[in-house]
BAFI-3210 file (N, C-alpha, C; in Angstrom, 3 decimals, decimal comma, padded with zeros to 6 digits):
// residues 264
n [1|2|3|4|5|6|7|8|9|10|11|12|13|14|15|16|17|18|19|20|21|22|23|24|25|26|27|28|29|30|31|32|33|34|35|36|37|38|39|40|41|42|43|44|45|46|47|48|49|50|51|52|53|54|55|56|57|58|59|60|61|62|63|64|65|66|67|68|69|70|71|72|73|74|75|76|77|78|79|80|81|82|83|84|85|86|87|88|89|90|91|92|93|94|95|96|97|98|99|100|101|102|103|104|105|106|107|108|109|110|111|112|113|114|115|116|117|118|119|120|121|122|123|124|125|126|127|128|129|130|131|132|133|134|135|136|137|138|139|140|141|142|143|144|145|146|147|148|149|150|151|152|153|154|155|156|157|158|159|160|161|162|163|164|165|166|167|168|169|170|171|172|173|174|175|176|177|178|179|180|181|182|183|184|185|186|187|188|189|190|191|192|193|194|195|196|197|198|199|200|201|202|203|204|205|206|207|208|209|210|211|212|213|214|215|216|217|218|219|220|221|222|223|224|225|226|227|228|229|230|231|232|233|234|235|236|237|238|239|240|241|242|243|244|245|246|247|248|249|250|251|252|253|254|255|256|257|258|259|260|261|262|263|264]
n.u [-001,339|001,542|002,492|004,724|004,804|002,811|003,371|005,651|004,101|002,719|004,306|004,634|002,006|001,293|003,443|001,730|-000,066|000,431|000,181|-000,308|-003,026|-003,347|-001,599|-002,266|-004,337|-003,719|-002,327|-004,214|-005,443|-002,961|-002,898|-003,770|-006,818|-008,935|-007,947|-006,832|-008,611|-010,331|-008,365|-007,495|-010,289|-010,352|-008,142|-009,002|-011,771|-010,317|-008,689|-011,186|-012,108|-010,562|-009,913|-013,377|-012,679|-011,522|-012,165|-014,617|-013,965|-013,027|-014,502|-015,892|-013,807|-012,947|-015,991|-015,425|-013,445|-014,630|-013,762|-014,045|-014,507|-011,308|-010,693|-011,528|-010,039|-007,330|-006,696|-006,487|-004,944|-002,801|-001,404|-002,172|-001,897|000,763|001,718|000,420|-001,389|000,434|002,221|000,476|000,240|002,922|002,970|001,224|001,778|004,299|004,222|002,582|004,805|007,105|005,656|006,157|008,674|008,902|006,715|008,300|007,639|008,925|011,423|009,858|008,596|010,517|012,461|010,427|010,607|008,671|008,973|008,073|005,218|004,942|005,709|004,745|002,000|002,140|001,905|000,066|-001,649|-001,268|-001,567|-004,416|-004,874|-003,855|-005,219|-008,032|-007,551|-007,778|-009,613|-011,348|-010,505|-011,123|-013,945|-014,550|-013,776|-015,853|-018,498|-018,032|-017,688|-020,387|-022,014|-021,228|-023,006|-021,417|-020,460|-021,407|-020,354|-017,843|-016,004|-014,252|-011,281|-010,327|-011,075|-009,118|-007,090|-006,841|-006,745|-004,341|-002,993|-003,405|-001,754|000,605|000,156|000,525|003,700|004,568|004,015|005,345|007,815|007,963|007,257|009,507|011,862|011,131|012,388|015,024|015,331|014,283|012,417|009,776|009,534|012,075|011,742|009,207|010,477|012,352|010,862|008,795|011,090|011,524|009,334|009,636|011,574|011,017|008,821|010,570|012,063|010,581|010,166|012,402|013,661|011,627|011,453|012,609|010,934|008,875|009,705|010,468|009,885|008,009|006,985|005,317|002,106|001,085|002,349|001,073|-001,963|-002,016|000,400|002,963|002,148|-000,989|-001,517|-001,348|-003,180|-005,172|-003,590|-002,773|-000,355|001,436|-000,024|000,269|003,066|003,694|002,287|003,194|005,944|005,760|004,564|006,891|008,877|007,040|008,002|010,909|010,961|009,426|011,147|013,437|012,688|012,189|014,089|015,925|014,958|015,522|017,748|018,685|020,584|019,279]
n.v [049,055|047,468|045,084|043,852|044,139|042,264|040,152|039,824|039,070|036,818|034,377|033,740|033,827|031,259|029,182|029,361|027,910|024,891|023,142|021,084|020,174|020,052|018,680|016,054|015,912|015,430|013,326|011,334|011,044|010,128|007,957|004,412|004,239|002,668|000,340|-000,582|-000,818|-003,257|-005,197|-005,318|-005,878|-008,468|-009,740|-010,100|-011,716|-014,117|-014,924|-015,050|-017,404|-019,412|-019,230|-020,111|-022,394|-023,773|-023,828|-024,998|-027,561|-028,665|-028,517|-030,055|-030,395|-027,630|-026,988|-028,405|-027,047|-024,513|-023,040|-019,958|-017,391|-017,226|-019,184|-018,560|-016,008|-016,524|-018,327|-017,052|-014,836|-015,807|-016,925|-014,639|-011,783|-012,157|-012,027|-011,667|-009,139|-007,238|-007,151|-006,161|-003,509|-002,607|-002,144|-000,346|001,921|002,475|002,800|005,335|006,862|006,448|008,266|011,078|011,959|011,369|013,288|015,488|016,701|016,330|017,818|020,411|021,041|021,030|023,133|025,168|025,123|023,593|021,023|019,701|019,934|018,183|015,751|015,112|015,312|012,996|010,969|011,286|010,129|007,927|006,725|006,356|005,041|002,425|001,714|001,802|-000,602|-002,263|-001,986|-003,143|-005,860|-007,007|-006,392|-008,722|-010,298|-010,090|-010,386|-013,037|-014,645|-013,844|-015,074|-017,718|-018,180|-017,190|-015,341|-011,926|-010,792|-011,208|-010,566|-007,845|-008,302|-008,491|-006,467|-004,302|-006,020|-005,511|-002,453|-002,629|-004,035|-002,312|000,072|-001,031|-001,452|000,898|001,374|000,020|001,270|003,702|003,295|001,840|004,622|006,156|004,560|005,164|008,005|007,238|006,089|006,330|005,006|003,219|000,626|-000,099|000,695|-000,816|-003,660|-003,586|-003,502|-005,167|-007,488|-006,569|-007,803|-010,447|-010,907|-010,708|-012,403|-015,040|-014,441|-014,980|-017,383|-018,638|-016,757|-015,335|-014,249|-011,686|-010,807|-009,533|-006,482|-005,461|-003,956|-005,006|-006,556|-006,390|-005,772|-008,309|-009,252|-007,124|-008,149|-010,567|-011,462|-013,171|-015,760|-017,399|-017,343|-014,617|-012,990|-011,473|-010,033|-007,390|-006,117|-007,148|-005,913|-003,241|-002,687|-003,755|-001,871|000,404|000,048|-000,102|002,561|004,160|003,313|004,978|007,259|007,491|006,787|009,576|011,385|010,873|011,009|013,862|014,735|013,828|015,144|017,698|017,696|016,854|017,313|018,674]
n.w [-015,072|-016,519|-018,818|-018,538|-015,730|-014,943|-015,767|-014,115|-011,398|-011,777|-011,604|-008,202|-007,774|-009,330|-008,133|-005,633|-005,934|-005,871|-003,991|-001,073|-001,008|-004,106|-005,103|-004,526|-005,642|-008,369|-008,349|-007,749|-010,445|-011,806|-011,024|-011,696|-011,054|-011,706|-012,808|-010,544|-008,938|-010,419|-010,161|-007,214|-006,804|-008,028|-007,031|-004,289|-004,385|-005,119|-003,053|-000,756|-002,391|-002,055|000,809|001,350|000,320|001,661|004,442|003,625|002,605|005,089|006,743|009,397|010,989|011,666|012,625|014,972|016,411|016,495|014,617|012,868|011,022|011,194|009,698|006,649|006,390|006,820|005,276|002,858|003,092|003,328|000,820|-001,052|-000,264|000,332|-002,059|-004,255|-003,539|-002,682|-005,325|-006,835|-005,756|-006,338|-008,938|-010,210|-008,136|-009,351|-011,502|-011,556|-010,835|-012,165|-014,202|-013,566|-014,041|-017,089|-017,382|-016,431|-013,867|-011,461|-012,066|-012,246|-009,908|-008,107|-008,523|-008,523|-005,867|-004,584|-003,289|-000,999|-000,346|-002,552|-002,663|000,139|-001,198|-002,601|-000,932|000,120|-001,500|-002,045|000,573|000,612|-001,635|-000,405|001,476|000,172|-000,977|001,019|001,915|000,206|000,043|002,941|002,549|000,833|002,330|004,310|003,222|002,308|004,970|006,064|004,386|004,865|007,013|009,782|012,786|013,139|015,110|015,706|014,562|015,049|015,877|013,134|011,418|012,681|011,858|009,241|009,110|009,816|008,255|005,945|006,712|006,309|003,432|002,914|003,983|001,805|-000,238|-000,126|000,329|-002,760|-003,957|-003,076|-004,750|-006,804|-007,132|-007,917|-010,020|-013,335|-015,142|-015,923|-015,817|-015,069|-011,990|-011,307|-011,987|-009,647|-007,402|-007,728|-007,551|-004,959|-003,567|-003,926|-003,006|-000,138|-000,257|-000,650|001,796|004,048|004,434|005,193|006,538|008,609|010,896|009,902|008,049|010,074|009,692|007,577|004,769|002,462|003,188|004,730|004,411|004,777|007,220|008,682|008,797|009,705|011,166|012,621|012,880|013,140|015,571|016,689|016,006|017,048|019,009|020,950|020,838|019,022|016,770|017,210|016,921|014,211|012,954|013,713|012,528|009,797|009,869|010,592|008,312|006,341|007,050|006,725|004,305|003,041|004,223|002,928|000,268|000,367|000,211|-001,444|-003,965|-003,603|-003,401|-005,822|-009,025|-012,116]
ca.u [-000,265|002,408|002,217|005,845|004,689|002,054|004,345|006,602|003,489|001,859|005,154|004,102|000,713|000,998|003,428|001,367|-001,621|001,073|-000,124|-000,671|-004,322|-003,457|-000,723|-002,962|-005,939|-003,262|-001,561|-005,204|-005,347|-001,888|-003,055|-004,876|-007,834|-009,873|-007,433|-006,212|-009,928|-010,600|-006,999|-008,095|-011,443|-010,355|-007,389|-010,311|-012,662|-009,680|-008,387|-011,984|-012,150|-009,062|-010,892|-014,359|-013,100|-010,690|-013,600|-015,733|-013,408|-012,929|-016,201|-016,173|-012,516|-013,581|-016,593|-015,193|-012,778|-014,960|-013,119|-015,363|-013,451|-009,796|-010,702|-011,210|-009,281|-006,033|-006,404|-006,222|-004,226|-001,245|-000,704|-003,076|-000,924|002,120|002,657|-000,331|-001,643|001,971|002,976|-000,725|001,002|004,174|002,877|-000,054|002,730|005,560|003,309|002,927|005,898|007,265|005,328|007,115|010,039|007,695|006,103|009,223|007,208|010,061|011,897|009,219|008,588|011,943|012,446|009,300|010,691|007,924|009,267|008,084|004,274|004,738|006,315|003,233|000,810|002,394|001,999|-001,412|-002,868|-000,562|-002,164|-005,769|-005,120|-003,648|-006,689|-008,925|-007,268|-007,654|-010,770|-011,909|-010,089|-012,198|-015,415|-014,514|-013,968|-017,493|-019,653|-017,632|-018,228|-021,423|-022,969|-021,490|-023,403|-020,543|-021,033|-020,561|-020,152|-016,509|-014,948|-013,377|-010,045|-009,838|-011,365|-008,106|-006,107|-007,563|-006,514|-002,666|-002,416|-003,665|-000,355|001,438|000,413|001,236|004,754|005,161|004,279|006,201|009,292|008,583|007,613|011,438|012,540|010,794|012,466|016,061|014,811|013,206|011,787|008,225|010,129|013,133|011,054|008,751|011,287|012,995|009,925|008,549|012,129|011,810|008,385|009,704|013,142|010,175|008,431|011,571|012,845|009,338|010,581|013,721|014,188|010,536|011,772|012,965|009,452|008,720|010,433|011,045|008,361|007,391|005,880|004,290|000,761|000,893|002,545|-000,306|-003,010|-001,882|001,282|004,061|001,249|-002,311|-002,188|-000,983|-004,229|-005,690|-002,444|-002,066|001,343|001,991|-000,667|000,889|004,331|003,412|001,517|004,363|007,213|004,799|005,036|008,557|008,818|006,448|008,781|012,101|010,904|009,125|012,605|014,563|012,408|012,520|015,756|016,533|014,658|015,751|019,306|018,926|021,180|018,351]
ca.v [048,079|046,998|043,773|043,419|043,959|041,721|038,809|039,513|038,776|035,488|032,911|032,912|032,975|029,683|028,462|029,294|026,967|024,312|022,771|019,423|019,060|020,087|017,662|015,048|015,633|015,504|012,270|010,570|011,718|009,736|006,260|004,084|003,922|001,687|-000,646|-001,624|-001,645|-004,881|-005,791|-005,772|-007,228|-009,976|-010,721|-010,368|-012,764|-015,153|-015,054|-015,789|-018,924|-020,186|-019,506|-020,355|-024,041|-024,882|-023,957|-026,286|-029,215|-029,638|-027,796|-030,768|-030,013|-026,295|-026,600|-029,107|-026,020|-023,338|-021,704|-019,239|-016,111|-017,245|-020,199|-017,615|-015,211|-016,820|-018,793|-016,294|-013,549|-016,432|-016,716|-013,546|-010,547|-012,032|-012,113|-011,023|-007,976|-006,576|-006,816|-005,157|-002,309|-001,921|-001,727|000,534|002,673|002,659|003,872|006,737|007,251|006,303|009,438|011,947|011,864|011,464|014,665|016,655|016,909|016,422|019,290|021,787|021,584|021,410|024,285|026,082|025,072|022,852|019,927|018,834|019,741|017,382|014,678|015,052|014,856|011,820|009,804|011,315|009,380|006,505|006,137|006,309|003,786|001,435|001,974|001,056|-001,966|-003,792|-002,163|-004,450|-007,288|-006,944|-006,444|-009,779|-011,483|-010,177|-010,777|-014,858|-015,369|-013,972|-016,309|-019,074|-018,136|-016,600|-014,369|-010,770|-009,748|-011,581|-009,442|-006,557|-008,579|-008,529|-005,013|-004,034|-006,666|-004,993|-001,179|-002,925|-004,413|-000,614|000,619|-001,865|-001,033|002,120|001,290|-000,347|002,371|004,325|002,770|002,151|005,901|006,588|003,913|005,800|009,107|007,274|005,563|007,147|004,039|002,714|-000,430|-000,242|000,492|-002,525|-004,604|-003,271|-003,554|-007,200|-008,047|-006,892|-008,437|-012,376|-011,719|-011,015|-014,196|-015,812|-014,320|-015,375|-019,115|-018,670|-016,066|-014,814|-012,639|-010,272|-010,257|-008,244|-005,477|-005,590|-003,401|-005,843|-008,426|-005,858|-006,123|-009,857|-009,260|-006,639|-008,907|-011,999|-011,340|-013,996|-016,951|-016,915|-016,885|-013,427|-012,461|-010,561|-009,979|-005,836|-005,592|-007,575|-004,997|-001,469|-003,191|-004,242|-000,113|001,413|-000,085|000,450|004,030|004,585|002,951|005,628|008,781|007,666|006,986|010,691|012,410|010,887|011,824|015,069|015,337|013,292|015,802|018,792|018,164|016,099|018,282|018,783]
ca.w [-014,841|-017,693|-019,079|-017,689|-014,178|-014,374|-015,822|-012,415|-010,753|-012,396|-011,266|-007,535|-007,652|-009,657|-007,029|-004,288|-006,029|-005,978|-002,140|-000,978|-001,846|-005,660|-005,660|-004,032|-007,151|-009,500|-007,960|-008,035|-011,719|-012,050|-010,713|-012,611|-010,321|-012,192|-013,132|-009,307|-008,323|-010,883|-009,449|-006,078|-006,468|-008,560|-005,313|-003,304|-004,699|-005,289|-001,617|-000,083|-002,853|-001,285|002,105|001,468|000,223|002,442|005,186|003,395|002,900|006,667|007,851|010,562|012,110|012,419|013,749|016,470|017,403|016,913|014,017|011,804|010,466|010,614|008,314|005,369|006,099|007,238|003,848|001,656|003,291|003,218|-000,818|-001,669|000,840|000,390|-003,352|-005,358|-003,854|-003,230|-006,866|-007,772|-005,478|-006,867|-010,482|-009,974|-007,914|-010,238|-013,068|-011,185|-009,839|-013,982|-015,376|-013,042|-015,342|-018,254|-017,921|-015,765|-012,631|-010,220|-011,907|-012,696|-009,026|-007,227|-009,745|-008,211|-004,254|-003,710|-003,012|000,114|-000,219|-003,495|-001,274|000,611|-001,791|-003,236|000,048|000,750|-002,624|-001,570|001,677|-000,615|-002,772|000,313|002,357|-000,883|-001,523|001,948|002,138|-000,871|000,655|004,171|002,735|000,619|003,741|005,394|002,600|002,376|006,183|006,321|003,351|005,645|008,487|010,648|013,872|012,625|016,278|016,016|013,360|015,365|015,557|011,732|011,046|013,128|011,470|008,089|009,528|009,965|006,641|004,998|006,933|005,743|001,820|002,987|003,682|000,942|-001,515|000,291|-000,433|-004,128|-004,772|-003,019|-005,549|-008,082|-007,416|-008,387|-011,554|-014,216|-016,363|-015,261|-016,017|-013,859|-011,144|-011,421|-011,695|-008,394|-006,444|-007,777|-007,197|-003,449|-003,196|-004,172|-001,730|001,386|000,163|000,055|003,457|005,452|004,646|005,608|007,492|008,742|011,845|009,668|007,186|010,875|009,440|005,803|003,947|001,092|003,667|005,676|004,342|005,221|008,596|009,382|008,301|010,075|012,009|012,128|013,168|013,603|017,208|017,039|015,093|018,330|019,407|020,247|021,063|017,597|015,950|017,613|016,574|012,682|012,756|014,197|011,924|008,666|009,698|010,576|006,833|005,863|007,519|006,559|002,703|002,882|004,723|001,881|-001,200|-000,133|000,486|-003,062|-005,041|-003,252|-003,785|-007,178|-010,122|-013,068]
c.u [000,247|002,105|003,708|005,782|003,905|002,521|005,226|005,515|002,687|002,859|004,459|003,017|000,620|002,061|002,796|000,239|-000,601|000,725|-000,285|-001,922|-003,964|-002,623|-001,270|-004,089|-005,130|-002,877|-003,005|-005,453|-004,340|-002,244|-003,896|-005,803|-008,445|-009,002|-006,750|-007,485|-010,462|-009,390|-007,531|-009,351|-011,411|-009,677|-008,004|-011,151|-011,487|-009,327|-009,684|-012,597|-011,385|-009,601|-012,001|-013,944|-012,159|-011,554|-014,640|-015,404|-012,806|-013,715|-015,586|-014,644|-012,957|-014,249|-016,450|-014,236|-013,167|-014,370|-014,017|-014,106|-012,103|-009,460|-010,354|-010,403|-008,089|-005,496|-005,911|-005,307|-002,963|-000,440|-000,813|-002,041|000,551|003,082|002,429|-000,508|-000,192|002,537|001,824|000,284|001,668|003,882|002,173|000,834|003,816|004,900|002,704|003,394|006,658|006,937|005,543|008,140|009,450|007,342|006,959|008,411|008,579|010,792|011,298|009,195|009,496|012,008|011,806|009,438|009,380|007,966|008,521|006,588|003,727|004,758|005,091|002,446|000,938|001,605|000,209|-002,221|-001,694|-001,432|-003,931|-006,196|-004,634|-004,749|-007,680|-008,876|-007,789|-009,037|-012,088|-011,742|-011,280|-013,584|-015,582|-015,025|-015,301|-018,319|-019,115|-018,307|-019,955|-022,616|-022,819|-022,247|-022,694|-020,982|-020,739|-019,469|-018,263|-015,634|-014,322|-011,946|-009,680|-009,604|-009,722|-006,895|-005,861|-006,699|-004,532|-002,252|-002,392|-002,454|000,349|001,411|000,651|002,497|005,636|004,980|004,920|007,201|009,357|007,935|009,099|012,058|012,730|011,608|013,971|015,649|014,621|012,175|010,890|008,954|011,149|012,450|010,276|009,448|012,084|011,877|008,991|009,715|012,443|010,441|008,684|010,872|011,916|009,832|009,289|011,801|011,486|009,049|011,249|014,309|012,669|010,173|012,057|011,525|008,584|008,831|010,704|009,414|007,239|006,706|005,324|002,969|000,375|000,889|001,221|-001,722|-003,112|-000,943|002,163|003,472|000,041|-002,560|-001,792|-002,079|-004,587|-004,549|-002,177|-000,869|001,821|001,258|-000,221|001,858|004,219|003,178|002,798|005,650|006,737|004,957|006,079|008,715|008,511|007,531|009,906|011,494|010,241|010,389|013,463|013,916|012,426|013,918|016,633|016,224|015,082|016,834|019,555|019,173|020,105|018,982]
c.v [047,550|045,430|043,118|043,279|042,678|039,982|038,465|038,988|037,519|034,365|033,146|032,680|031,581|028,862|028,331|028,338|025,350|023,908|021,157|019,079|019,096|018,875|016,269|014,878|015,030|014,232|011,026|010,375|010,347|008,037|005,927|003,256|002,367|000,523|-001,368|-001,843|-003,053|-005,483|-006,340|-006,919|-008,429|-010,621|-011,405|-011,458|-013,680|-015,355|-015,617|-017,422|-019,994|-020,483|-020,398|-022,211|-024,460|-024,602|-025,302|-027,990|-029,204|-028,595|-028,954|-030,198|-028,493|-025,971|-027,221|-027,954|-024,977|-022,139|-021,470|-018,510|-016,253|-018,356|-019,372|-016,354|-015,726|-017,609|-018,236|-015,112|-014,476|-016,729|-015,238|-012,170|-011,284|-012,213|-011,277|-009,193|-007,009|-006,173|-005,970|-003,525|-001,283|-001,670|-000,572|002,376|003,128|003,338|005,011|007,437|007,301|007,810|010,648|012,308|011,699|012,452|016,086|016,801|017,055|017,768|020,558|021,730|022,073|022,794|025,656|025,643|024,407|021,211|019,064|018,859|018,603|016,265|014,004|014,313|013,224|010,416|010,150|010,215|008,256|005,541|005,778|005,288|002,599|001,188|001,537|-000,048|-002,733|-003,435|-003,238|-005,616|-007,923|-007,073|-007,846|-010,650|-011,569|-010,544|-012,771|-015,195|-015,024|-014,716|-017,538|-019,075|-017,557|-015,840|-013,078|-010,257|-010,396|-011,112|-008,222|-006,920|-008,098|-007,474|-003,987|-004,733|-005,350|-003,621|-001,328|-002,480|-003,246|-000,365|-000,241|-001,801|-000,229|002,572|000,824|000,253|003,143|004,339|002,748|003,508|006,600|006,063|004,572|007,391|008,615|006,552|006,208|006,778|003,625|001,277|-000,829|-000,780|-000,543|-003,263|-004,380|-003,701|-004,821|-007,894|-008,426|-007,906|-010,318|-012,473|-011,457|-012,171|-015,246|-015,287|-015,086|-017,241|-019,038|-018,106|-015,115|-013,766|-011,449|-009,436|-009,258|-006,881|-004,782|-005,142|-003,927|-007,049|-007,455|-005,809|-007,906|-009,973|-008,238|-007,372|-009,831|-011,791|-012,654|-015,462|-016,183|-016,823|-015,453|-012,535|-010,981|-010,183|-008,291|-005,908|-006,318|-006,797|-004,084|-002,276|-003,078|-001,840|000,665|001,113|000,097|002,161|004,932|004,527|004,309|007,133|008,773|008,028|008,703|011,571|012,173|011,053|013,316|015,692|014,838|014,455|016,964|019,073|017,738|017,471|017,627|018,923]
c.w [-016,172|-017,576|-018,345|-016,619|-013,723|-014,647|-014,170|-011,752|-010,699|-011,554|-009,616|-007,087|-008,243|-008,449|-005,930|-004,448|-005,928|-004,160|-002,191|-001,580|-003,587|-006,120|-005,158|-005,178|-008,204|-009,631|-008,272|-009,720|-012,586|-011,912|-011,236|-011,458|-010,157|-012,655|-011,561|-008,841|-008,789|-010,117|-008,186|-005,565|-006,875|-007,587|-004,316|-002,929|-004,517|-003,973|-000,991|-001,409|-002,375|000,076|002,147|001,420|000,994|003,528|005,077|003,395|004,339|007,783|009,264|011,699|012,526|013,126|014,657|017,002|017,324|016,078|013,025|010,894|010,223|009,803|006,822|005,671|006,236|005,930|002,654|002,021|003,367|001,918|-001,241|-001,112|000,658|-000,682|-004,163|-005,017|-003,698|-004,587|-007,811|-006,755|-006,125|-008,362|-010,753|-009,386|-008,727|-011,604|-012,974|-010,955|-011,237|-014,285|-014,874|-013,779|-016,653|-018,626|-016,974|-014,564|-011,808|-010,446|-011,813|-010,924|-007,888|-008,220|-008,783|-005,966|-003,805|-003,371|-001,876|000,345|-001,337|-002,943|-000,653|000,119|-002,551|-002,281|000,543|-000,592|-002,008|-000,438|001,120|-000,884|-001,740|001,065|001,491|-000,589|000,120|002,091|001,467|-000,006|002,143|003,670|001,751|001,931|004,247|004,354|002,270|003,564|006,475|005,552|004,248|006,893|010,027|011,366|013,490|013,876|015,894|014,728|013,626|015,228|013,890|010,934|011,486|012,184|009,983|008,233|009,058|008,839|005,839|005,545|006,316|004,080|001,446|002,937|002,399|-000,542|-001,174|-000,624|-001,829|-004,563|-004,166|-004,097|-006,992|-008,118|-007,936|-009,404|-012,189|-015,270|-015,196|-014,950|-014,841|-012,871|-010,684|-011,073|-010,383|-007,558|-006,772|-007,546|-005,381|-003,064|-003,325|-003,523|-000,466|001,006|000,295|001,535|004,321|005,506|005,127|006,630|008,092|009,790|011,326|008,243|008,520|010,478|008,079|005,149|002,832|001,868|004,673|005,409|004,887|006,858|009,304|009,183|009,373|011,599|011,852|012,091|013,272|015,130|017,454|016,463|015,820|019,316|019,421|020,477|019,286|016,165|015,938|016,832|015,172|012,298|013,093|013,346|010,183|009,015|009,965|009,360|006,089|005,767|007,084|004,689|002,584|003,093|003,210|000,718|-001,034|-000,077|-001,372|-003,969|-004,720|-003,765|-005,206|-008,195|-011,262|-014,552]
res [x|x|x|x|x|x|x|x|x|x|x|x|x|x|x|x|x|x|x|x|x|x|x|x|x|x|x|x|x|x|x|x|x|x|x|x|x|x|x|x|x|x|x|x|x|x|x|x|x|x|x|x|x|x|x|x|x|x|x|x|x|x|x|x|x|x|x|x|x|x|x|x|x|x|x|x|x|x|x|x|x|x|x|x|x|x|x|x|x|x|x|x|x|x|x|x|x|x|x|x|x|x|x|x|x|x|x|x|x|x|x|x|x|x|x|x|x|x|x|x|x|x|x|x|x|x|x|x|x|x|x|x|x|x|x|x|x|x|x|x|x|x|x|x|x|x|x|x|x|x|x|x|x|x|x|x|x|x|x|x|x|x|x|x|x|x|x|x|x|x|x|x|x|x|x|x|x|x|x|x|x|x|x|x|x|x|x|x|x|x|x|x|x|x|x|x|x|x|x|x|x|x|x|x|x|x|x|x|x|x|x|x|x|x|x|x|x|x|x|x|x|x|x|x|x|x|x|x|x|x|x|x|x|x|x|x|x|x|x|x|x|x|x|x|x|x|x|x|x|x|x|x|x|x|x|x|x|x|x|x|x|x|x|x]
***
């Protein structure tokens, strides 16, 4: 075999290694792991401090109604989910979504027709690193309530709540790796997506029917829902899960459709 033949033969074996899991190792590779895990755990810890003492300064009203678990959590998932860990999101995201254009990714692979297993792999480490993060947040909460003595058995509501909120950090990386495919500065980006994160905390004063809907208050709204009486609330859980992953399908349809057609 000529060395010419065997050049024709090298381009699609390397596209064919080009698949979702490769672009899923590579995407882990891309996020700075270790820097949203202190992120997280420091939210973490800080959210059940917020809990633990407002628990403690009116222990007596609680335990005359019997509240354990939505003392600390409802405390901290109301500053903590609806400012902080959002903007650990969008930074953590955008600096991955940043070095796409950095190192030509988007073209080498539209280039190489794989657009849409890239797509993929983007949202498969997306969903990863959203699923981490609340997982931190949750096991905050159980190791707070269970120092205070709390019932474990009454933590399935939350564990669910917990499941939401992961869709919900899901949607909202979503959206800023779409943001990220029309940008090309780490910077921009950021700033687009801490920009949308402080119009949801404005809108959920103002206008809080539509933080229902709006992807930058969806970790809050899956956490909590629009009140705490909706905690155990499924129809307000399927609802929160189901509009977190519409979120999820449109932002996937339109990155691949951005990069497919995007002139290089």
């Amino acid at each position: 075999m000529t060395t010419a033949t065997m050049n024709t033969i090298r381009p699609p074996a390397r596209r064919n290694q080009i698949n979702l899991l490769t672009v899923w190792r590579n995407e882990r590779l891309k996020i700075r792991r270790f820097w949203f895990f202190v992120g997280a755990v420091g939210l973490g810890s800080f959210a059940q401090l917020l809990g633990v003492s407002n628990y403690q300064n009116h222990q007596a009203t609680f335990v005359e109604q019997n509240i354990t678990w939505l003392a600390i959590w409802g405390e901290g998932a109301v500053l903590v989910t609806k400012i902080f860990l959002p903007l650990l999101y969008v930074v953590i995201i955008s600096q991955a979504a940043g070095l796409e254009y950095q190192t030509r990714g988007w073209q080498r692979l539209a280039s190489l027709n794989r657009t849409v297993p890239a797509v993929f792999g983007k949202q498969l480490a997306a969903l990863e690193i959203a699923v981490f993060g609340l997982v931190i947040y949750t096991v905050a909460t159980i190791v707070s309530g269970l120092a205070l003595g709390f019932d474990p058995s009454e933590l399935p509501p939350y564990i669910l709540r917990a499941g939401c909120g992961a869709l919900g950090a899901w949607a909202l990386s979503s959206v800023t790796l779409l943001i990220g495919t029309y940008f090309r500065s780490f910077a921009v980006i950021a700033t687009v997506g801490v920009a949308a994160v402080i119009l949801g905390m404005g809108m959920s004063v103002l206008f809080p029917a539509i933080t229902t809907v709006y992807p930058y208050g969806l970790i809050a709204q899956g956490l909590v829902g629009q009140d705490f009486s909706e905690l155990a609330s499924p129809i307000a859980i399927i609802g929160t899960a189901a509009v977190s992953l519409v979120w999820v399908a449109i932002s996937t349809g339109l990155m691949c459709l951005t990069i497919k057609h995007r002139e290089w």
